[in-house]
C-alpha positions as CSV (number, residue, x, y, z in Angstrom):
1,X,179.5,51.1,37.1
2,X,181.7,52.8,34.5
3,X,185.2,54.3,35.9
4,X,184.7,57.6,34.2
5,X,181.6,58.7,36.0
6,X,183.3,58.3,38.9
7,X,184.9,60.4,41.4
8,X,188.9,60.5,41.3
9,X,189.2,58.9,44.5
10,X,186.1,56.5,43.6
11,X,188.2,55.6,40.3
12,X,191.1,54.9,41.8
13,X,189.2,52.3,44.1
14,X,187.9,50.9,41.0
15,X,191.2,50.7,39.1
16,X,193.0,48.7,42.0
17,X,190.0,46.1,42.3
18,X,189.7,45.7,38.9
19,X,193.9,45.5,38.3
20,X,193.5,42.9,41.6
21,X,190.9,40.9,39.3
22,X,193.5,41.0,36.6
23,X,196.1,39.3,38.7
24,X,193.7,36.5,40.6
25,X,191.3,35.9,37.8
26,X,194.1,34.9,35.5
27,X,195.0,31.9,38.1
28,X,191.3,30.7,39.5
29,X,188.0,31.5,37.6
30,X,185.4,33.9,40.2
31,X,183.8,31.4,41.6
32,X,186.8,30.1,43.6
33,X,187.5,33.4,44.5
34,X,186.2,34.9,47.5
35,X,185.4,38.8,48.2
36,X,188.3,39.2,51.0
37,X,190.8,38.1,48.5
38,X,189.7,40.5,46.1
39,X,190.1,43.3,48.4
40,X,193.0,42.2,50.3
41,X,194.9,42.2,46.8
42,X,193.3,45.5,45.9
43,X,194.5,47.0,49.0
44,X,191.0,48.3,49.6
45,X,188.1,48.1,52.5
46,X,185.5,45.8,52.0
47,X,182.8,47.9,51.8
48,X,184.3,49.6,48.8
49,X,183.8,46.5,46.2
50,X,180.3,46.6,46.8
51,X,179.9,50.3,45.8
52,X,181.0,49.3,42.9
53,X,180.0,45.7,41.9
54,X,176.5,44.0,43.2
55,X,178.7,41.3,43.6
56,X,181.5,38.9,42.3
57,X,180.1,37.8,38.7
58,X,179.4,41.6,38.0
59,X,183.1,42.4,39.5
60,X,184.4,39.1,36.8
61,X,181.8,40.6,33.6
62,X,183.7,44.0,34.6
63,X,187.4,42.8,34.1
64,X,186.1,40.3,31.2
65,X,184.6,43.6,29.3
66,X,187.4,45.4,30.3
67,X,189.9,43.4,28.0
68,X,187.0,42.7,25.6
69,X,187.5,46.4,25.3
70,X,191.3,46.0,24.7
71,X,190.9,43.6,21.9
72,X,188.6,45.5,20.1
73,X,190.8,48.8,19.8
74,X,193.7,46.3,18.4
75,X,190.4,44.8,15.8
76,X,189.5,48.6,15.2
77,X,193.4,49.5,14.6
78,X,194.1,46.3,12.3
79,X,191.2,46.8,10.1
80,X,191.7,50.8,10.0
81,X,191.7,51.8,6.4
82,X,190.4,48.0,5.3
83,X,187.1,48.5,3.0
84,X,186.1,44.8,2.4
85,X,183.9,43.4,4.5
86,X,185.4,40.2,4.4
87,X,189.2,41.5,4.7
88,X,187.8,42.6,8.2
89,X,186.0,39.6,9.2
90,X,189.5,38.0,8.5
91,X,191.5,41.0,10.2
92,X,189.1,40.3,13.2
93,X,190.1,36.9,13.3
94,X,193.3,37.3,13.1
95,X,193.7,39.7,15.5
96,X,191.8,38.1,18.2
97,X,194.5,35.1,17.6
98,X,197.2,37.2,18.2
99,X,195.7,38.5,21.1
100,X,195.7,35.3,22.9
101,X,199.5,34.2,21.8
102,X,200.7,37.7,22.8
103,X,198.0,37.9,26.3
104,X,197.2,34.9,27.1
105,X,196.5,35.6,30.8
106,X,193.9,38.4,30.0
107,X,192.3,35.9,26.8
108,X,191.6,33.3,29.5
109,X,190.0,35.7,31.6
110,X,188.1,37.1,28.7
111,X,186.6,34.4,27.7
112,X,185.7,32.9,31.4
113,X,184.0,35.8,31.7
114,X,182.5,36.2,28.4
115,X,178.5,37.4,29.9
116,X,176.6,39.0,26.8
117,X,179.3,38.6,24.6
118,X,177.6,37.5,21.2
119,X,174.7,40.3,21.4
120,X,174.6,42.1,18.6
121,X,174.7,45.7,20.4
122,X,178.3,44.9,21.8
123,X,180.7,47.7,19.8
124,X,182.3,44.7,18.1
125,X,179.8,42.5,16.9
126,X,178.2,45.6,15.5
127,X,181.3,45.8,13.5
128,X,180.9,42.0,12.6
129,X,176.9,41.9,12.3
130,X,177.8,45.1,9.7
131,X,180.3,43.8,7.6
132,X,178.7,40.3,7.3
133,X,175.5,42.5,6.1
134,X,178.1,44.6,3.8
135,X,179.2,41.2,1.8
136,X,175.5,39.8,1.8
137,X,174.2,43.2,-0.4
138,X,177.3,41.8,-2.6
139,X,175.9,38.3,-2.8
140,X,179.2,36.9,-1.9
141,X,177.9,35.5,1.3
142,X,174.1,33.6,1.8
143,X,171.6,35.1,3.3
144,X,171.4,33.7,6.5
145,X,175.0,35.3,7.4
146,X,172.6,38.4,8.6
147,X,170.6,36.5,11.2
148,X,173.0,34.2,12.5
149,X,176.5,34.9,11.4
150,X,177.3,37.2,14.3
151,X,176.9,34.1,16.4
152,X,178.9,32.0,14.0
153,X,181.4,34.1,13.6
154,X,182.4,34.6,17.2
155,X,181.7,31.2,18.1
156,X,184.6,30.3,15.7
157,X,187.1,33.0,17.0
158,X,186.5,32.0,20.6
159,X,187.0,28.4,19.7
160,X,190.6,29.4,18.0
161,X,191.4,32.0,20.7
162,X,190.6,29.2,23.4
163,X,192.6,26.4,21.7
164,X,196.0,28.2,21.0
165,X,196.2,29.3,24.6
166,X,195.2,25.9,25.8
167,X,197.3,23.6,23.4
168,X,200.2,26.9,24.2
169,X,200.7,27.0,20.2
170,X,203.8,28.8,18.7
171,X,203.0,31.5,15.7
172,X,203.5,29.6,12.9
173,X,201.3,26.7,14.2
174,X,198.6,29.2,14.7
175,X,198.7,31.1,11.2
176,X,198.0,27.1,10.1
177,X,195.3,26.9,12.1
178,X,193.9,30.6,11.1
179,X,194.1,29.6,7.7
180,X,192.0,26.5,7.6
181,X,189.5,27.9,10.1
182,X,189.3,31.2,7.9
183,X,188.5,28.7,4.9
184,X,186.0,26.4,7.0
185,X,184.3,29.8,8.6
186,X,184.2,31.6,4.9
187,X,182.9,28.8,3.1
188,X,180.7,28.3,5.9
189,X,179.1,31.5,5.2
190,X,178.5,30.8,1.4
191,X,181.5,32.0,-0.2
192,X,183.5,30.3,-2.4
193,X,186.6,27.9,-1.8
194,X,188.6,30.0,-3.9
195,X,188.1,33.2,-2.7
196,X,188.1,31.7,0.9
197,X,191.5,30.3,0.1
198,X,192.4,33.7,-0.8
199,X,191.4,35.7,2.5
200,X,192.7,32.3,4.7
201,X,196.3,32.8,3.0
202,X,196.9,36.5,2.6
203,X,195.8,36.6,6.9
204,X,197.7,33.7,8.1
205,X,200.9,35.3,6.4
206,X,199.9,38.6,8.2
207,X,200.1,36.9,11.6
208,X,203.2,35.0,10.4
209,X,205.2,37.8,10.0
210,X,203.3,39.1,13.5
211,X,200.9,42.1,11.9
């Protein structure tokens, strides 16, 4: 259930369970969490979770799409102004990197709860499924970037988001590791090494100097 169709006092409920799933779901996944908890830390009855959540993977989807939501306003503000396609698959990469070095709590959450995330109707993969379709009608990238690059794509950015928080990476090591995956992903996709190299560099000194 969305928070803004909700009452004030209904939202309110929603925004402490859901802050409450911020705090534990960042220390156990869901399914080691039980309901009680949930409401005990939300300072809430009971009865109130399940007026909002048919129950505890819907209430995990909910905080998971809540920071999905998060990361893709910082996606939407990095790549504002940014016309090539695959500037802003890069800027998306990038960005989701520096997501997970600067919240690394709310990444492993995210992607824990990560339900739906690759369909193409999700705001951001329309944003990837259109600019992978933008540098196809340019013949930079192959053809089969429009049927499954979406899943490629965020396959890869989960992978890198999920490493640097696991191996606890510093920024430099990660704008290494941007760089080669940006090459590995774009090359991947069809285009060539050179230009790949191009993109890899110019976004792994971006996140080097933290933008």
């Amino acid at each position: 259930m969305a928070a803004q169709t909700l009452s004030p006092r209904a939202q309110r409920t929603y925004r402490a369970l859901v802050d409450a799933g911020l705090e534990l779901l960042a220390e156990r996944p869901i399914d080691a969490l039980a309901i009680d908890e949930i409401v005990g830390r939300a300072g809430v009855a009971k009865g109130s979770f399940f007026n909002h959540f048919a129950d505890k993977a819907a209430f995990g989807q909910a905080v998971g799409a809540e920071i999905r939501v998060e990361l893709e306003a910082r996606i939407g503000a990095a790549n504002a102004g940014v016309a090539d396609p695959l500037a802003r698959l890069a800027g998306g990469m990038r960005t989701g990197l520096a997501f997970a070095l600067d919240e690394p709590r709310k990444t492993a959450i995210m992607l824990r709860n990560a339900s739906n995330s690759t369909l193409r109707d999700q705001p951001l993969n329309q944003g990837v499924a259109a600019d992978l379709n933008a540098a196809v009608a340019t013949g930079r990238l192959r053809k089969e970037a429009q049927q499954s690059g979406v899943r490629f794509w965020l396959g890869l950015c989960q992978v890198l988001m999920a490493n640097a928080i696991e191996r606890r990476i510093d920024r430099t090591e990660a704008a290494r590791r941007l760089e080669e995956m940006l090459v590995l992903a774009l090359t991947g996709l069809g285009l060539s090494a050179k230009d790949a190299a191009g993109y890899a560099s110019a976004s792994a000194e971006l996140l080097r100097l933290g933008r």
